[in-house]
PQR file of N, CA, C, O and H, with PARSE charges and radii, in Angstrom:
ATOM      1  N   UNK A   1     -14.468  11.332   1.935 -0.4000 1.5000
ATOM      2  CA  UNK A   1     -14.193  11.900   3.237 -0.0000 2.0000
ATOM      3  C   UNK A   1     -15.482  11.943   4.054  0.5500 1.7000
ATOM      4  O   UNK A   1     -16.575  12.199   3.549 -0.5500 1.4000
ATOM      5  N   UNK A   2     -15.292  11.682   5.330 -0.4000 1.5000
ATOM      6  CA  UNK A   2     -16.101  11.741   6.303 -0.0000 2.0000
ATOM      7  C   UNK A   2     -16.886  12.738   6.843  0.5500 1.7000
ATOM      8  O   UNK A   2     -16.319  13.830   6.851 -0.5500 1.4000
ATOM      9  H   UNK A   2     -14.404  11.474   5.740  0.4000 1.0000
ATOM     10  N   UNK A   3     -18.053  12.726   7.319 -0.4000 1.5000
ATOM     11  CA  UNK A   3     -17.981  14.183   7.930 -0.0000 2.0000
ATOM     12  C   UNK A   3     -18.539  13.697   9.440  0.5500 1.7000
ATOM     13  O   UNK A   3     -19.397  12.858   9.716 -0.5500 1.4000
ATOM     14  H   UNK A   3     -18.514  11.838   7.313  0.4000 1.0000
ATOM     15  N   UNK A   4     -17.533  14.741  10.502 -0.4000 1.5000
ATOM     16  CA  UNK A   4     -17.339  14.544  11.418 -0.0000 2.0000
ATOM     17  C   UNK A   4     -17.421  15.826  12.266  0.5500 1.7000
ATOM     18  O   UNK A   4     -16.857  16.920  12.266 -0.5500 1.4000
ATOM     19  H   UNK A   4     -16.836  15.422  10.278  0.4000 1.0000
ATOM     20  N   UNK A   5     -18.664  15.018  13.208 -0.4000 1.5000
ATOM     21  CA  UNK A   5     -18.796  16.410  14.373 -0.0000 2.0000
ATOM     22  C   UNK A   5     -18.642  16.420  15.696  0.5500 1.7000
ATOM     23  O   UNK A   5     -18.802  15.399  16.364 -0.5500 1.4000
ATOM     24  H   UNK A   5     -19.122  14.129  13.208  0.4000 1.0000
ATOM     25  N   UNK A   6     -18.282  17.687  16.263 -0.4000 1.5000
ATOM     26  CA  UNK A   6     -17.921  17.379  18.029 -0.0000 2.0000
ATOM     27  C   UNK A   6     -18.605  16.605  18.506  0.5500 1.7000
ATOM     28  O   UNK A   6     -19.793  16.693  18.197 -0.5500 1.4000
ATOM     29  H   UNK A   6     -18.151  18.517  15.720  0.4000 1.0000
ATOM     30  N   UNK A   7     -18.306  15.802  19.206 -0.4000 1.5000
ATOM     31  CA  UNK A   7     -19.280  14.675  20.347 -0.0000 2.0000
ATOM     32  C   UNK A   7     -19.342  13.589  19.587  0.5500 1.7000
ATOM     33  O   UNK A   7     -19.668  12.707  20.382 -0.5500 1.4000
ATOM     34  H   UNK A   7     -17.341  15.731  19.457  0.4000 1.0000
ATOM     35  N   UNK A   8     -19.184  12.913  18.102 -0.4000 1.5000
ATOM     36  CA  UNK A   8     -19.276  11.968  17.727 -0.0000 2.0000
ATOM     37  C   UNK A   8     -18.825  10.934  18.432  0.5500 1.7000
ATOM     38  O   UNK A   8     -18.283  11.288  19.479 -0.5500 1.4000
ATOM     39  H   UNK A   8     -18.920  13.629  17.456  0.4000 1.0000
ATOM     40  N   UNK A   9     -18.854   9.609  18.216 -0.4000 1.5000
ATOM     41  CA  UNK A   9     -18.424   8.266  18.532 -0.0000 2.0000
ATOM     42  C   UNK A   9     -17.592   7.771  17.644  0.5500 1.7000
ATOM     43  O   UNK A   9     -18.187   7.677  16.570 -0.5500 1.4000
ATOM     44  H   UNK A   9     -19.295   9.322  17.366  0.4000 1.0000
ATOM     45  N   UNK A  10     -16.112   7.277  17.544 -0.4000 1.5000
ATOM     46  CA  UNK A  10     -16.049   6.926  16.400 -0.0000 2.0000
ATOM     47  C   UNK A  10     -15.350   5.679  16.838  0.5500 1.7000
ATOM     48  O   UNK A  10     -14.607   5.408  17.782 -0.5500 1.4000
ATOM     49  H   UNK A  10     -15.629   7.353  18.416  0.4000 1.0000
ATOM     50  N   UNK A  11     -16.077   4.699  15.346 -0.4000 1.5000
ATOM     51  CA  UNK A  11     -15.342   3.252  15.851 -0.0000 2.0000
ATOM     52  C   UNK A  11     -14.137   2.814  14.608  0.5500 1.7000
ATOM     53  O   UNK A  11     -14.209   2.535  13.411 -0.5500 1.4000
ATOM     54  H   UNK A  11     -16.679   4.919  14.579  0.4000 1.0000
ATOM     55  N   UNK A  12     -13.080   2.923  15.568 -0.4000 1.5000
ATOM     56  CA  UNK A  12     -11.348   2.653  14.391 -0.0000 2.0000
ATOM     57  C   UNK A  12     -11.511   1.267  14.348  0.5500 1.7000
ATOM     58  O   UNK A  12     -11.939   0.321  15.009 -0.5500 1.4000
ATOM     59  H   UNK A  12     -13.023   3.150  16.540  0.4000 1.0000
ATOM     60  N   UNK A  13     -10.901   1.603  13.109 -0.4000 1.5000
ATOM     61  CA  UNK A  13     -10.488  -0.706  12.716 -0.0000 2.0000
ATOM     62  C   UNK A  13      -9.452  -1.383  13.520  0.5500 1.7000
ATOM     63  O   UNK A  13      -9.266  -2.599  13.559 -0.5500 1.4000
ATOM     64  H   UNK A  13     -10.553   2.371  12.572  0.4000 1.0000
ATOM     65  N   UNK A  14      -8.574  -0.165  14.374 -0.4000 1.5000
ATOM     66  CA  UNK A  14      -8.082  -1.552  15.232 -0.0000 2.0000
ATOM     67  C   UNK A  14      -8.322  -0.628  16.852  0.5500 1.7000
ATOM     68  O   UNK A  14      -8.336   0.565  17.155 -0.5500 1.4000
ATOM     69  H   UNK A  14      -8.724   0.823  14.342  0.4000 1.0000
ATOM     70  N   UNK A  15      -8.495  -1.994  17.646 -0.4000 1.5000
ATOM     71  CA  UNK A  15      -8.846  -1.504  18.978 -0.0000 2.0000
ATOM     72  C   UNK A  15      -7.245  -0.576  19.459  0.5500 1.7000
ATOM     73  O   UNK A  15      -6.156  -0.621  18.886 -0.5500 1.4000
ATOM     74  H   UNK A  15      -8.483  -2.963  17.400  0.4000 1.0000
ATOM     75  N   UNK A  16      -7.705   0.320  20.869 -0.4000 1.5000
ATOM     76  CA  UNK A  16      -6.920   0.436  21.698 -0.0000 2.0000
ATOM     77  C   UNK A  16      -5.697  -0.371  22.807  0.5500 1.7000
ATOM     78  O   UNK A  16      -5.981  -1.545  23.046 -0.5500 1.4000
ATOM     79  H   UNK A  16      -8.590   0.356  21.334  0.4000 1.0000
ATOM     80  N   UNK A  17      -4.833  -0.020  23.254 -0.4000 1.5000
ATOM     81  CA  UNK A  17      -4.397  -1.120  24.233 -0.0000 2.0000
ATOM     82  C   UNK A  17      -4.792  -1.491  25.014  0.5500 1.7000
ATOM     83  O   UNK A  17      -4.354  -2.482  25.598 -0.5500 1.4000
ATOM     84  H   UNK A  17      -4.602   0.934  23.060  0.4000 1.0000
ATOM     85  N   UNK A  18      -5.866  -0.788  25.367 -0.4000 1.5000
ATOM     86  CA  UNK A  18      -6.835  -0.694  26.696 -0.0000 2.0000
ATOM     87  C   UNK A  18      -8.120  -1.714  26.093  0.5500 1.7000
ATOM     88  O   UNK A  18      -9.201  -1.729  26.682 -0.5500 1.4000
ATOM     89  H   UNK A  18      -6.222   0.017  24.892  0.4000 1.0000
ATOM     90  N   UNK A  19      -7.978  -2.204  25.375 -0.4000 1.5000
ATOM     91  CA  UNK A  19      -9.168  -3.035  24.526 -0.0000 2.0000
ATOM     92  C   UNK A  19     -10.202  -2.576  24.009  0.5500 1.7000
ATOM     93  O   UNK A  19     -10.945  -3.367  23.429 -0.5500 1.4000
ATOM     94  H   UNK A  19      -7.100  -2.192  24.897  0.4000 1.0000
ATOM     95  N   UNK A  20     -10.571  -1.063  24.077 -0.4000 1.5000
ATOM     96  CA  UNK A  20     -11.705  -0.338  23.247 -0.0000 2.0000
ATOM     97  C   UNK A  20     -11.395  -0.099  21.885  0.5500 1.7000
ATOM     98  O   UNK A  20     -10.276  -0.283  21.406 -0.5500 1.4000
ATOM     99  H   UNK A  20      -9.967  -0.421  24.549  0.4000 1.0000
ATOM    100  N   UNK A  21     -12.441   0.336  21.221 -0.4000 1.5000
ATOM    101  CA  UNK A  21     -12.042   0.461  19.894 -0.0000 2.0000
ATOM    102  C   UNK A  21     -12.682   1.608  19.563  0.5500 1.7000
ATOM    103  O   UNK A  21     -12.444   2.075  18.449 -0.5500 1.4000
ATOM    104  H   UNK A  21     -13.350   0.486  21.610  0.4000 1.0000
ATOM    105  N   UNK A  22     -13.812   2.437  20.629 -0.4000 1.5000
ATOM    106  CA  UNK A  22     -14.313   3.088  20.702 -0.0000 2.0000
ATOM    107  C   UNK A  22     -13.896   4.655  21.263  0.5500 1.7000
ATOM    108  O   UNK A  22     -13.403   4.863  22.372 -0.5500 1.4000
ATOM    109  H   UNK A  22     -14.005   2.058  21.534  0.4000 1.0000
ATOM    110  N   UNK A  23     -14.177   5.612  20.339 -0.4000 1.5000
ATOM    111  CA  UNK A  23     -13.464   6.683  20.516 -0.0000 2.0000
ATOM    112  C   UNK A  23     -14.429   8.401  20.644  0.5500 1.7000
ATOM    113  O   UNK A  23     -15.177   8.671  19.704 -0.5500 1.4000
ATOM    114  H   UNK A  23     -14.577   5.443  19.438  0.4000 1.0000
ATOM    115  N   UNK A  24     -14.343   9.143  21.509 -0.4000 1.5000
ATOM    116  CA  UNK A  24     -14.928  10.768  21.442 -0.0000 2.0000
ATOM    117  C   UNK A  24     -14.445  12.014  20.478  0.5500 1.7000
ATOM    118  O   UNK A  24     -13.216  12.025  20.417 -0.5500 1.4000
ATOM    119  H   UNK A  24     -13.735   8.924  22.272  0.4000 1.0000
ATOM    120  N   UNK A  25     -14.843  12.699  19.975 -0.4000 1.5000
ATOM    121  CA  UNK A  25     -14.120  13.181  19.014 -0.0000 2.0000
ATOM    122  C   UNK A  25     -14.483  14.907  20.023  0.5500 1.7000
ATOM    123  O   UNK A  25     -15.538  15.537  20.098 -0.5500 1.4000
ATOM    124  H   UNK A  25     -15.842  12.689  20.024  0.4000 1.0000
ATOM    125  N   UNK A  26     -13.452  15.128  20.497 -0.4000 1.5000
ATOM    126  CA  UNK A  26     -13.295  16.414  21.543 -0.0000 2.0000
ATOM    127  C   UNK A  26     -12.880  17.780  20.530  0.5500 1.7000
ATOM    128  O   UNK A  26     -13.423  18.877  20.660 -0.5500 1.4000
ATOM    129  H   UNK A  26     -12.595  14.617  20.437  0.4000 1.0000
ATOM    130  N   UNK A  27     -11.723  17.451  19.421 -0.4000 1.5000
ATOM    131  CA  UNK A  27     -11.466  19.034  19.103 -0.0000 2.0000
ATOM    132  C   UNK A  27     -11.648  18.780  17.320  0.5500 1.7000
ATOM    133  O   UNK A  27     -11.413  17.733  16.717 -0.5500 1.4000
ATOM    134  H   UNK A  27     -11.282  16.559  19.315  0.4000 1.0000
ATOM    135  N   UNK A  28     -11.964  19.625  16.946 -0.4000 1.5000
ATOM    136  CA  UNK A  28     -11.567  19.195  15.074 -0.0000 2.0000
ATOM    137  C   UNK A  28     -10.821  20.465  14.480  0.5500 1.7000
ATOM    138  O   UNK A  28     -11.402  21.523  14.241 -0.5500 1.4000
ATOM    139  H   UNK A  28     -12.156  20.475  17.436  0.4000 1.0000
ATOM    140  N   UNK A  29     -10.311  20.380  14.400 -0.4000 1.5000
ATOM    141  CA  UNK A  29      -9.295  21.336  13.200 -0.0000 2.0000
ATOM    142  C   UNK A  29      -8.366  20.370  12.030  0.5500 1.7000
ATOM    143  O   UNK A  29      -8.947  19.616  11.249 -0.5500 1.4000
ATOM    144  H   UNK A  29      -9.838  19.521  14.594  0.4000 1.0000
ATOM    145  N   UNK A  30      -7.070  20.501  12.046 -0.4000 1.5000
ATOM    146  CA  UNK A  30      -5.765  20.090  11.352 -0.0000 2.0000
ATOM    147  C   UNK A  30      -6.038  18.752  11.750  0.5500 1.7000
ATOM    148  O   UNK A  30      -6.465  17.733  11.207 -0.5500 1.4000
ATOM    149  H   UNK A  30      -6.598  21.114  12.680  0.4000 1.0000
ATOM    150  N   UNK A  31      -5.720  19.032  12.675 -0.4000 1.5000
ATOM    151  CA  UNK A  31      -5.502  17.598  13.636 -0.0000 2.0000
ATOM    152  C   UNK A  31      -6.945  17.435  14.743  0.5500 1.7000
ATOM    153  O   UNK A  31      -7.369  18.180  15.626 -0.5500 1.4000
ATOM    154  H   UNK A  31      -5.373  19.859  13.117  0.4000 1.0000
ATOM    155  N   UNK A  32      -7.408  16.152  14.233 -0.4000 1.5000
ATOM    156  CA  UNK A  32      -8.934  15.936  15.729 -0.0000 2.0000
ATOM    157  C   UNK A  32      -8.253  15.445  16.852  0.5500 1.7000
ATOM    158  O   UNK A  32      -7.120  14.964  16.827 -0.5500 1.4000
ATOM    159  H   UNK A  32      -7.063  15.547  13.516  0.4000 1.0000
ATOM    160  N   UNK A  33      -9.095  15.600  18.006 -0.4000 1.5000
ATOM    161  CA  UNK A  33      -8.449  15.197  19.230 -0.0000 2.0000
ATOM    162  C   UNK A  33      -9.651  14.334  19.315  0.5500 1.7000
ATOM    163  O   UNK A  33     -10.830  14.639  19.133 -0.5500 1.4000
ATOM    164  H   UNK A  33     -10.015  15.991  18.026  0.4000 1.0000
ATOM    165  N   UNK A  34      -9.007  12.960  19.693 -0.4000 1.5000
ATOM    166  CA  UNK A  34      -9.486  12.046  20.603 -0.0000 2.0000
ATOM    167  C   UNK A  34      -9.624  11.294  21.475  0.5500 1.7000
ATOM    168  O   UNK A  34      -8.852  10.345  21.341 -0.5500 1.4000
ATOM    169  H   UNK A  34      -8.050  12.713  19.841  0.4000 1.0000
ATOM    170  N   UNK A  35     -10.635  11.182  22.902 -0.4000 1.5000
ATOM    171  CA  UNK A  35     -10.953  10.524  23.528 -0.0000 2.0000
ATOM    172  C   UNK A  35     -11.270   8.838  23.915  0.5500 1.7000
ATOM    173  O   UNK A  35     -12.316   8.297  23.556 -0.5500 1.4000
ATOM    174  H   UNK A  35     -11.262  11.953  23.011  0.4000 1.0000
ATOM    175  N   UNK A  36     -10.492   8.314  24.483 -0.4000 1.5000
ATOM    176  CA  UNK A  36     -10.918   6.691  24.220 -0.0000 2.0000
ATOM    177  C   UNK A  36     -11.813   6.550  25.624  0.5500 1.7000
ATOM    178  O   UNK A  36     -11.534   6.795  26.798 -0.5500 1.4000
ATOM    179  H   UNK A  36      -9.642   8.753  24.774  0.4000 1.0000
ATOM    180  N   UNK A  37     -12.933   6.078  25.011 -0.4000 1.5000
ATOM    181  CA  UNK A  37     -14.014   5.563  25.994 -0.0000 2.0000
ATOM    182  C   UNK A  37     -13.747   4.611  26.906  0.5500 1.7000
ATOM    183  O   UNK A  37     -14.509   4.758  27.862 -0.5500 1.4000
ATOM    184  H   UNK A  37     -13.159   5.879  24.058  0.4000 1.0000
ATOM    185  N   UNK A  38     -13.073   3.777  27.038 -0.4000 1.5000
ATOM    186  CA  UNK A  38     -12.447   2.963  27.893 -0.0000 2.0000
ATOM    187  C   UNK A  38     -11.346   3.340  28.686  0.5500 1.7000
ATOM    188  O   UNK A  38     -11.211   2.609  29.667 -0.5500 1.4000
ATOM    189  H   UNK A  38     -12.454   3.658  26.261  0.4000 1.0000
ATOM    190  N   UNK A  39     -10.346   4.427  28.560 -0.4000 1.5000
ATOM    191  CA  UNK A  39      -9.334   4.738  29.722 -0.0000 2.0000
ATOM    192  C   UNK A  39      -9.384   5.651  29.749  0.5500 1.7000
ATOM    193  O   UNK A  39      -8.691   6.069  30.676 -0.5500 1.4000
ATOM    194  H   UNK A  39     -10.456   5.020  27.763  0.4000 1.0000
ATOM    195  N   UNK A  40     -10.176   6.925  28.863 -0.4000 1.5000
ATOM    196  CA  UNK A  40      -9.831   7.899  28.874 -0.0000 2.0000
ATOM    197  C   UNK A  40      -8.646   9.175  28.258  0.5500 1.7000
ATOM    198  O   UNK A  40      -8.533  10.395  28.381 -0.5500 1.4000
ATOM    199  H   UNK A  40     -10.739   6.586  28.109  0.4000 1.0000
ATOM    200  N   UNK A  41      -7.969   8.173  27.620 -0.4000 1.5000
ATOM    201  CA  UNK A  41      -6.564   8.857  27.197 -0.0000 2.0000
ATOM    202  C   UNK A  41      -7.020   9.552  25.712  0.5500 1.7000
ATOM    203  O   UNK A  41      -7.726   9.517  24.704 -0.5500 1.4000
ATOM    204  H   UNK A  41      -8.060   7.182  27.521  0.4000 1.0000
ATOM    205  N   UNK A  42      -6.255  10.030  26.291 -0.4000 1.5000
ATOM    206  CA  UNK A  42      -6.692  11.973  24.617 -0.0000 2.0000
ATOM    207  C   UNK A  42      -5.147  11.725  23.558  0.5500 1.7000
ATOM    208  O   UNK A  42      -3.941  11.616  23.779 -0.5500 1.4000
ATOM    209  H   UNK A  42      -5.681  10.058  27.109  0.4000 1.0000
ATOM    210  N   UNK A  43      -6.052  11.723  22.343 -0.4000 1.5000
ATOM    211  CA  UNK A  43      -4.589  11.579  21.144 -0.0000 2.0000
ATOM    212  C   UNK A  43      -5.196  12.197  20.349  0.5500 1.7000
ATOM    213  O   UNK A  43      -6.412  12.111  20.180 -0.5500 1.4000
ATOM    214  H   UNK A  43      -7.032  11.812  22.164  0.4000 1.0000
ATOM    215  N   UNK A  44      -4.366  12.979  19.686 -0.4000 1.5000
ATOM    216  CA  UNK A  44      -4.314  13.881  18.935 -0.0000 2.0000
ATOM    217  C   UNK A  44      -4.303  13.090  17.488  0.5500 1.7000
ATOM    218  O   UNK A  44      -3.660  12.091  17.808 -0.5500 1.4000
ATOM    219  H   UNK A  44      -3.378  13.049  19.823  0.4000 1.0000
ATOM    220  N   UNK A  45      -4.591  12.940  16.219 -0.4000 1.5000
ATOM    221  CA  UNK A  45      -4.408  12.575  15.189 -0.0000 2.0000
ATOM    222  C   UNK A  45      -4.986  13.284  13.825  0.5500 1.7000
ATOM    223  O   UNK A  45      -6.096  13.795  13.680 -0.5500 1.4000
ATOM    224  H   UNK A  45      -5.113  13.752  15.958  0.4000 1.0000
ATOM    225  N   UNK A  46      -3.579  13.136  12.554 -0.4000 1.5000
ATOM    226  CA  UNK A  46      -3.937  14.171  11.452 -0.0000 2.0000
ATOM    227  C   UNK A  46      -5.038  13.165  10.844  0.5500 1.7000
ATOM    228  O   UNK A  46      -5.124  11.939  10.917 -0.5500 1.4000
ATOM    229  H   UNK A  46      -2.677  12.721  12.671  0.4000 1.0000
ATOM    230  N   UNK A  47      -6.234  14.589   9.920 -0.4000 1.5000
ATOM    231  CA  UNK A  47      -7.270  13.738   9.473 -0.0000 2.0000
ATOM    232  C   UNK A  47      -6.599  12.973   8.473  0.5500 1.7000
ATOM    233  O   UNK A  47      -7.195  11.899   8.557 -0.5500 1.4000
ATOM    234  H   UNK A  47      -6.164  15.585   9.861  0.4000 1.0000
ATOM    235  N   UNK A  48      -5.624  12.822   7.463 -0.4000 1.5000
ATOM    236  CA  UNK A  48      -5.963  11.961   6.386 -0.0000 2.0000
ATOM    237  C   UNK A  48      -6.034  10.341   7.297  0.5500 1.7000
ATOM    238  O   UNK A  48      -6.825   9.440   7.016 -0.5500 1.4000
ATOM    239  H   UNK A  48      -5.139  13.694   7.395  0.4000 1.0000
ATOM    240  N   UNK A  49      -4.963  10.288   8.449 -0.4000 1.5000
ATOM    241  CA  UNK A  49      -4.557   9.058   8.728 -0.0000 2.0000
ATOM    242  C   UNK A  49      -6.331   8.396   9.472  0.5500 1.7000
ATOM    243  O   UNK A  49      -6.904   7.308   9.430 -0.5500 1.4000
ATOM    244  H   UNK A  49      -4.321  11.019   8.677  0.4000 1.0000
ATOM    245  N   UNK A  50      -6.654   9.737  10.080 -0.4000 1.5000
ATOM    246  CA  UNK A  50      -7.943   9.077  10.702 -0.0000 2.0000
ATOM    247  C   UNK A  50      -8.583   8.584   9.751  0.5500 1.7000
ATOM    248  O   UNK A  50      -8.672   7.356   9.762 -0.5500 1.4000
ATOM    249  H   UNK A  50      -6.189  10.621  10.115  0.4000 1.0000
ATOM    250  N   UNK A  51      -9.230   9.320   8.636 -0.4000 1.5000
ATOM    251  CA  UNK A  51     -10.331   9.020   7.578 -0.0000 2.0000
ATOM    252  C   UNK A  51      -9.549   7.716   7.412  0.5500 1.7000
ATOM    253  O   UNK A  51     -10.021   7.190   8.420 -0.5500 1.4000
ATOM    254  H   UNK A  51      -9.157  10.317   8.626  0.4000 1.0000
ATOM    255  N   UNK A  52      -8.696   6.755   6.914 -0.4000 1.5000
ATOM    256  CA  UNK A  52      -8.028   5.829   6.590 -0.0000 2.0000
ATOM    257  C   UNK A  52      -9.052   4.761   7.922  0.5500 1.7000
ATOM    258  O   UNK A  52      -9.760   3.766   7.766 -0.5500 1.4000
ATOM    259  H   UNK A  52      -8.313   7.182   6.095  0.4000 1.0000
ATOM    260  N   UNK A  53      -8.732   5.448   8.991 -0.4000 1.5000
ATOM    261  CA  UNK A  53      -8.229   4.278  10.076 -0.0000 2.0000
ATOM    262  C   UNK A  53     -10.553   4.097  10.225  0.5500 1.7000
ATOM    263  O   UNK A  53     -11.002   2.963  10.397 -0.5500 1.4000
ATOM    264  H   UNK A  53      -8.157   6.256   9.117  0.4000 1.0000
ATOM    265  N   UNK A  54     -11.124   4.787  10.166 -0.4000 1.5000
ATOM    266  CA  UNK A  54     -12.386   5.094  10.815 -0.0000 2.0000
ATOM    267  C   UNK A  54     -13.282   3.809  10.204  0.5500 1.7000
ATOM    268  O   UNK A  54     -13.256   3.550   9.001 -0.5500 1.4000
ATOM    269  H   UNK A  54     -10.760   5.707  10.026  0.4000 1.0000
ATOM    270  N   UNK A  55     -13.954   3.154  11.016 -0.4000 1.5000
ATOM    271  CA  UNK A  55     -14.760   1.900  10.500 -0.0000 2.0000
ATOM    272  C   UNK A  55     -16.185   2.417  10.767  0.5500 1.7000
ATOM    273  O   UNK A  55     -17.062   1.696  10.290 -0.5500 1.4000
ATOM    274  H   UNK A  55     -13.975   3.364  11.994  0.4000 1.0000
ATOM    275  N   UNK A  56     -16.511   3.269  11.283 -0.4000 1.5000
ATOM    276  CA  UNK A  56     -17.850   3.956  12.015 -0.0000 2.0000
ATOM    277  C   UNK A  56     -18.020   4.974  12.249  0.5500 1.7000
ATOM    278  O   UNK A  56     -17.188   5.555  12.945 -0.5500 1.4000
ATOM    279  H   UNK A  56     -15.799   3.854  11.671  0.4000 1.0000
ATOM    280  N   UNK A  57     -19.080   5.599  11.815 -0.4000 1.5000
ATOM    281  CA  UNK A  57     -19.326   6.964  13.074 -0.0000 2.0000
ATOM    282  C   UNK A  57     -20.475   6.867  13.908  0.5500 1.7000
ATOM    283  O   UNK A  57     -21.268   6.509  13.037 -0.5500 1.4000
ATOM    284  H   UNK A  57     -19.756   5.126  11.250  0.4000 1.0000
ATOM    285  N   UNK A  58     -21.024   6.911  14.752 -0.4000 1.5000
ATOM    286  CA  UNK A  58     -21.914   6.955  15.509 -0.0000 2.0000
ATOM    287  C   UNK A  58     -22.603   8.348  15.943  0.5500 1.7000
ATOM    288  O   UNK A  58     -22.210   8.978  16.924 -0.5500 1.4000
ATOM    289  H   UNK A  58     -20.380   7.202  15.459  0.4000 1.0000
ATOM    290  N   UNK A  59     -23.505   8.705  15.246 -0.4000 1.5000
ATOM    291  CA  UNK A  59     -23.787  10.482  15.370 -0.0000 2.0000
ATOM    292  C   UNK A  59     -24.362  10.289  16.751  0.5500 1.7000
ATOM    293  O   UNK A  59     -24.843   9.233  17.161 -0.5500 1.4000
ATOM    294  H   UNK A  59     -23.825   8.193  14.449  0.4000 1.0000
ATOM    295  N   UNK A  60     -24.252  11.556  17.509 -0.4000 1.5000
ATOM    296  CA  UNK A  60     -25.287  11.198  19.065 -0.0000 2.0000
ATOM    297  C   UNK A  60     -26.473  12.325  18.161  0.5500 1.7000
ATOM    298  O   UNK A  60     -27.658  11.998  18.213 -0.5500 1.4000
ATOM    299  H   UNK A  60     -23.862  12.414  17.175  0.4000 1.0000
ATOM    300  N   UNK A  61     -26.178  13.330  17.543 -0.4000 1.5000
ATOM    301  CA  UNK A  61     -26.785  14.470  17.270 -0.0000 2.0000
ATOM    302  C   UNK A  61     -28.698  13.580  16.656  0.5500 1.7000
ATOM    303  O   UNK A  61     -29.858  13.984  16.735 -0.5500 1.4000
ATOM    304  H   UNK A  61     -25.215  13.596  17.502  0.4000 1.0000
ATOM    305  N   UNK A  62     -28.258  12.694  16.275 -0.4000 1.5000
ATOM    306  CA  UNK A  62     -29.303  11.800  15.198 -0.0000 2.0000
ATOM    307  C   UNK A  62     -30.485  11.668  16.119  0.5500 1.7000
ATOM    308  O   UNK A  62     -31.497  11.076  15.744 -0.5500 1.4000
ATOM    309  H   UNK A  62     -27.315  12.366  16.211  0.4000 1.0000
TER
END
């Protein structure tokens, strides 16, 4: 398992419809909320499916 903090970057293995693949990580509990850097649109998703889907993290904190 990952470890994952507010403001991260995270890059999923498959892009958006919007063609990003690149994502903000806004809330963490049950479920993280995320931001897509390219349109903007907020989705909600449970962690096991994220940890599955996550090809990257990009810390800004670093």
């Amino acid at each position: 398992m990952r470890k994952i903090n507010l403001g991260d970057i995270l890059v999923l293995k498959k892009g958006h419809p919007c063609g990003e693949n690149k994502w903000e990580v806004t809330r963490i509990g049950a479920d993280v909320k995320l931001k897509c850097l390219g349109c903007d649109r907020i989705v909600m998703i449970d962690r096991p499916t994220l940890n599955k889907r996550i090809k990257k993290v990009i810390n800004l904190d670093d």
